[in-house]
C-alpha positions in Angstrom: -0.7 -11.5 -25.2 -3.0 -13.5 -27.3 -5.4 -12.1 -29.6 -8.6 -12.3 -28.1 -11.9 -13.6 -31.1 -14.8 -11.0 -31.3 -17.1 -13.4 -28.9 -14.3 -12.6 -26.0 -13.8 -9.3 -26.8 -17.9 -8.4 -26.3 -17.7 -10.7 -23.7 -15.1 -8.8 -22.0 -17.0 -5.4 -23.2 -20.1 -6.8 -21.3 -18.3 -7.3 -18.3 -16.4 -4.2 -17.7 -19.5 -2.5 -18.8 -21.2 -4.5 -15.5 -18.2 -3.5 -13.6 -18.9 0.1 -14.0 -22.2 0.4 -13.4 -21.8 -1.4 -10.2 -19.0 1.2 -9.2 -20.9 4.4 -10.8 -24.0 3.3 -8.1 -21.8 3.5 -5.1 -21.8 6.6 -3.3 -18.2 8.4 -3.0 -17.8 7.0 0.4 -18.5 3.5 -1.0 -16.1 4.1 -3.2 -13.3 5.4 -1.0 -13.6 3.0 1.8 -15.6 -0.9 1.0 -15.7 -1.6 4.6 -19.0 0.6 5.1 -20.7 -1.9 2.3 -23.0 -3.6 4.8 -26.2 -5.8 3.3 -28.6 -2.9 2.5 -26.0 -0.7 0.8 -25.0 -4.0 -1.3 -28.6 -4.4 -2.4 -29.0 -0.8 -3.3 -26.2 -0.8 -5.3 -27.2 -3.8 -7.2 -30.7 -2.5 -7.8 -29.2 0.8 -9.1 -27.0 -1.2 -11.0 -29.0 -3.3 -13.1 -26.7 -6.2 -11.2 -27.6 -9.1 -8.1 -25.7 -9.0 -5.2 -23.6 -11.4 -5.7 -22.1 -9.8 -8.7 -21.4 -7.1 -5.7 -19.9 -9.3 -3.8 -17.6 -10.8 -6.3 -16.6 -7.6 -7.0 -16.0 -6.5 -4.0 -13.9 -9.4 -3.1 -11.9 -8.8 -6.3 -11.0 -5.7 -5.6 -9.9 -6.6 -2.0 -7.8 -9.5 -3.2 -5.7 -7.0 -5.7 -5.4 -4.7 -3.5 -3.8 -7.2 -1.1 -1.8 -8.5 -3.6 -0.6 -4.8 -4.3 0.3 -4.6 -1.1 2.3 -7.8 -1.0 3.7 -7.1 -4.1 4.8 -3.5 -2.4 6.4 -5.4 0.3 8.3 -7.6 -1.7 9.6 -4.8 -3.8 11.0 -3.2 -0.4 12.9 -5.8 0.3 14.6 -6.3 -3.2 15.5 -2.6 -2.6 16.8 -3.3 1.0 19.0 -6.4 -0.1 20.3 -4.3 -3.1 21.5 -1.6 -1.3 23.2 -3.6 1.6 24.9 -5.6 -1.8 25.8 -1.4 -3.1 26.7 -0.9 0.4 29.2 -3.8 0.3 30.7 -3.5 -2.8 31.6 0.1 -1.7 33.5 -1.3 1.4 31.1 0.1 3.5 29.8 -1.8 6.8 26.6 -1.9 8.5 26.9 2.3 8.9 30.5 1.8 10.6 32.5 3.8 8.1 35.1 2.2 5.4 37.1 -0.8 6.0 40.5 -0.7 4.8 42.7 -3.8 3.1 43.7 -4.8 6.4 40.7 -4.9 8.5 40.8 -1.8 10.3 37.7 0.7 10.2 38.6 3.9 8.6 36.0 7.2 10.1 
């Protein structure tokens, strides 16, 4: 990771200092579920905030696109684990749940 010059770093300082504001004026419900966030609530958090509402916004829609990609990412992760175990599964001479196979064919119980 590169090593970030003192303009970036208060840059980055300023921002994550927005970020919380924005999240410390949102009720816990706002905070557990984004989906209530209709206009007023938005403009109430940005007044308490210091923010605009589009800084909301944006905000909002980044959390909901990492938390989607999460989710993908979850999902993809599943199905590493599924195709490594069927590979496990194989290597042990076991078949689709139908017992051993023995060196000629024939399923062992």
């Amino acid at each position: 990771m590169p090593q970030l010059d003192e303009e970036q770093s208060k840059q980055m300082e300023k921002e994550l200092k927005r970020t919380e504001s924005i999240i410390d004026s949102m009720t816990r419900e706002e905070r557990i579920d984004h989906r209530i966030l209709n206009a007023n609530r938005r403009r109430r958090i940005a007044r308490g905030s210091g923010t605009n509402v589009a800084e909301v916004n944006k905000l909002i829609k980044q959390y909901t696109e990492m938390r989607q990609m999460m989710r993908q990412l979850g999902e993809l992760r599943n199905v590493w684990r599924q195709r490594s175990e069927r590979k496990n599964d194989a290597a042990d001479g076991r078949h689709a749940g139908h017992g051993r196979i023995s060196r000629n064919g024939w399923r062992r119980r």
